[in-house]
Residue frames as qw, qx, qy, qz and C-alpha x, y, z in Angstrom:
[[0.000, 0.886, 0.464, 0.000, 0.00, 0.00, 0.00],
 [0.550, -0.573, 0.201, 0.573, 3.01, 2.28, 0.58],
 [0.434, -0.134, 0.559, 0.694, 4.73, 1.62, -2.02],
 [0.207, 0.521, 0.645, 0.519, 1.52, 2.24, -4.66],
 [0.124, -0.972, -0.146, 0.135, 0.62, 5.62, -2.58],
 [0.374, -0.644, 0.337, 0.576, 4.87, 6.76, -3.24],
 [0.400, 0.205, 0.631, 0.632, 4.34, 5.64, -6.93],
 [0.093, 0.756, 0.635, 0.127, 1.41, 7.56, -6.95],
 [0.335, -0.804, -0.048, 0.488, 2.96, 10.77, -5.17],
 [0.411, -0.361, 0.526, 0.651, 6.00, 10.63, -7.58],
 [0.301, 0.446, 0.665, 0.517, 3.92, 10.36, -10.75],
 [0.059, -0.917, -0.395, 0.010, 1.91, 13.23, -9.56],
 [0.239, -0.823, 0.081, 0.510, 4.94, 15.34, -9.19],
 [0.387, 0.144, 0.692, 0.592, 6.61, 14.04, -12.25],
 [0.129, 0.720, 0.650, 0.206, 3.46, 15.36, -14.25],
 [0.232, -0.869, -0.128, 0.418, 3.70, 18.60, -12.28],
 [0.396, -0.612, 0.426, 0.537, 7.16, 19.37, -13.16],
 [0.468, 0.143, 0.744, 0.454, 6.37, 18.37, -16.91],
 [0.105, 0.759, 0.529, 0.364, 3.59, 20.80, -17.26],
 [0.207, -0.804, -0.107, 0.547, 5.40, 23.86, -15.70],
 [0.313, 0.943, 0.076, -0.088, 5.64, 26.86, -17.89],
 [0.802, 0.239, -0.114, 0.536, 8.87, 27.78, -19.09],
 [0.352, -0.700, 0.206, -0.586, 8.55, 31.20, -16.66],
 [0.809, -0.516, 0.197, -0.201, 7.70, 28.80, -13.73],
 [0.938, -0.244, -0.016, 0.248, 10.49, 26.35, -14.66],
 [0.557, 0.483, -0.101, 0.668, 13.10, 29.09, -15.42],
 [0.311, -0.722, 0.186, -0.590, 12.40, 31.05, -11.87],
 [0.885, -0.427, 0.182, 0.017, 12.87, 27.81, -9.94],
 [0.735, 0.514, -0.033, 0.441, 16.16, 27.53, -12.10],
 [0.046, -0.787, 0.108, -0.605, 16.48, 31.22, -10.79],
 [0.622, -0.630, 0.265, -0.381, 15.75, 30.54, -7.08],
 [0.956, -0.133, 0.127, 0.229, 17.81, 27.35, -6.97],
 [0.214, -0.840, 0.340, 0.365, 20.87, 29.67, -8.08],
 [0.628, 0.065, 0.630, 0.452, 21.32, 27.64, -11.69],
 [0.075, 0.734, 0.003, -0.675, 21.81, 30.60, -13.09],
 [0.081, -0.196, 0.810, 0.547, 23.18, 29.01, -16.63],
 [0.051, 0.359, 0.931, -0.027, 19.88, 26.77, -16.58],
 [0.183, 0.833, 0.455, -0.257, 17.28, 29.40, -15.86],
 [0.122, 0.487, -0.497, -0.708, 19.40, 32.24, -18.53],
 [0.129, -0.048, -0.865, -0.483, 18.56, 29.44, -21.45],
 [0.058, -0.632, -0.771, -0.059, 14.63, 29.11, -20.10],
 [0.014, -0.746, -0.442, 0.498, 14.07, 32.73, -19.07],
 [0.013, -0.411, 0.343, 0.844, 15.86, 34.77, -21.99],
 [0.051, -0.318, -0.724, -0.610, 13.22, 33.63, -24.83],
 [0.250, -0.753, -0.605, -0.067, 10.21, 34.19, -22.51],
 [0.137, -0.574, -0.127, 0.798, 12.10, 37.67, -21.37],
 [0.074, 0.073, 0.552, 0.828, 12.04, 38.37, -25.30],
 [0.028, -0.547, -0.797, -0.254, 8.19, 37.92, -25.55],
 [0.104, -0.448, 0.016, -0.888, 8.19, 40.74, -23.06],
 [0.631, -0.627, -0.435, -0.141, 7.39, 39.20, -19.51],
 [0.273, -0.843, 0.291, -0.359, 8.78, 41.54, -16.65],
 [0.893, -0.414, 0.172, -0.047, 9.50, 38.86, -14.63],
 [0.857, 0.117, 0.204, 0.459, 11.88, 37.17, -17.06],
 [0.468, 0.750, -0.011, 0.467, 13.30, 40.30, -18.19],
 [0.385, -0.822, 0.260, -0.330, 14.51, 41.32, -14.58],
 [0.876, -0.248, 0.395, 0.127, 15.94, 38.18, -14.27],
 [0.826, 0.305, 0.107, 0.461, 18.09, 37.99, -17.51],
 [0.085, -0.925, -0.004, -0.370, 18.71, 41.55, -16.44],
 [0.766, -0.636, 0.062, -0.074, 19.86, 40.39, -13.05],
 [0.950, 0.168, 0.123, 0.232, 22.14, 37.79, -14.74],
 [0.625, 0.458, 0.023, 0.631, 23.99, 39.62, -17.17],
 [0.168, -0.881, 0.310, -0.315, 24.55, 43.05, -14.70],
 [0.735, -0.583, 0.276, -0.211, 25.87, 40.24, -12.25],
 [0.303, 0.505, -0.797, -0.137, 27.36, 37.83, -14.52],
 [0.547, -0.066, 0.786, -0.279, 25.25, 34.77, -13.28],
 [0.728, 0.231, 0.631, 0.136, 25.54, 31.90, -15.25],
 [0.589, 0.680, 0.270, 0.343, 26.67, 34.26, -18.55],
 [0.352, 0.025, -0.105, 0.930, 29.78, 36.92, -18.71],
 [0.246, -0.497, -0.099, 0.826, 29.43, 40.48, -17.26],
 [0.272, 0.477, 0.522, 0.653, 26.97, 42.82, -19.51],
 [0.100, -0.430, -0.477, 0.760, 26.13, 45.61, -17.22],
 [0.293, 0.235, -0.072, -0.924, 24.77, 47.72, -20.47],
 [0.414, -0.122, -0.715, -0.550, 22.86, 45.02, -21.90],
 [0.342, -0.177, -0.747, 0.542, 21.93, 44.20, -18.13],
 [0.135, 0.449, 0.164, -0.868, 20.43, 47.86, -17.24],
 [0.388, -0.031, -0.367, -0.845, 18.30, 47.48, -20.33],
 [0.465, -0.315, -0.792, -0.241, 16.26, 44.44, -19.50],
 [0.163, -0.366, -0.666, 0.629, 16.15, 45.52, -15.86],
 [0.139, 0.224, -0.024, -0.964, 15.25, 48.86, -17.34],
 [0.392, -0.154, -0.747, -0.515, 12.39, 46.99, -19.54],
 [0.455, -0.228, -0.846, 0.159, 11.17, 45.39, -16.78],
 [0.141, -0.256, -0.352, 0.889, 10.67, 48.45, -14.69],
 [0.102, -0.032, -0.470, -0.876, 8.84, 50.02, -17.92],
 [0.585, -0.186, -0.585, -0.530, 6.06, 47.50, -17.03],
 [0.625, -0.539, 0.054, -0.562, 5.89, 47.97, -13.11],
 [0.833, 0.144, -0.471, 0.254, 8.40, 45.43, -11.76],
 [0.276, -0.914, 0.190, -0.230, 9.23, 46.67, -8.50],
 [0.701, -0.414, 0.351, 0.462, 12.67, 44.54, -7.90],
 [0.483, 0.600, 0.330, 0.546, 13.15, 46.18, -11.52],
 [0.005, -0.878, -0.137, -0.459, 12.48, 49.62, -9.92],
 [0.710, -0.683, 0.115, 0.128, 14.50, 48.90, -7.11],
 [0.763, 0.080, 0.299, 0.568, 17.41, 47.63, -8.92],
 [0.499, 0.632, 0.123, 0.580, 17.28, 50.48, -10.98],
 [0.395, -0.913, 0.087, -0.059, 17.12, 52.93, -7.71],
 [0.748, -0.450, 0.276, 0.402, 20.19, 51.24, -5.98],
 [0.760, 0.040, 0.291, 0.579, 22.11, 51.59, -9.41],
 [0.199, 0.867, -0.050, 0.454, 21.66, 55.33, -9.90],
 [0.643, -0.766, 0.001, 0.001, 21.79, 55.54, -6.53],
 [0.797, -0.188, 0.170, 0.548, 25.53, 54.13, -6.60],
 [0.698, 0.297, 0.241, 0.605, 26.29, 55.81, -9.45],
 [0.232, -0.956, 0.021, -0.179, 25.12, 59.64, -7.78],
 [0.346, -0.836, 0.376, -0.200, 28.03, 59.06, -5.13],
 [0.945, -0.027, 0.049, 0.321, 30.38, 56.84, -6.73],
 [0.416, -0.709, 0.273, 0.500, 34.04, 58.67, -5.42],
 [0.496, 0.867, -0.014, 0.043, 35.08, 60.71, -8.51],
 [0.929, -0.022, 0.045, 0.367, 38.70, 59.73, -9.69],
 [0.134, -0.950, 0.211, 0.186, 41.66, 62.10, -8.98],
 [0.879, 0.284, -0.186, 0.335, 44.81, 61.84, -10.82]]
């Protein structure tokens, strides 16, 4: 009886995990810190023009997670994202003026 209630459990999650979105399975990607993994599932569905994803490939490439260092291509998606009411978008973008107001002007 066990055993056919754990087969049962497992198929049911199986199934789950088969029918998640490519959003839903590219944020768990995200939140598990497989940053490579969720970049390849979230950058097509950022393209379509969902906030979510676009803050996130955003995220990435300012940060370099899971793809090299793009800070300008980085600041646009965040900046996209924002466009369409993202508030870790609008945040993000705060913090990085923010820095960049009272980042210590170089003296030679």
């Amino acid at each position: 009886m066990l055993r056919k209630l754990i087969l049962v459990l497992l198929t049911v999650f199986l199934v789950a995990c088969a029918t998640a979105t490519p959003l839903e399975s590219g944020m768990q990607s995200f939140d598990n810190r497989d940053y490579k993994t969720a970049f390849e599932q979230l950058y097509p569905v950022a393209m379509e023009g969902d906030p979510d994803a676009q803050y996130a490939v955003g995220y990435m490439l300012y940060y370099g997670k899971g793809v090299a260092v793009n800070k300008n291509d980085g600041m646009e998606w965040i900046r996209k994202s924002a466009k369409q009411g993202n508030s870790l978008a609008e945040q993000a973008l705060g913090i990085v003026y923010e820095q960049a107001n009272f980042a210590p002007e170089k003296t030679n």
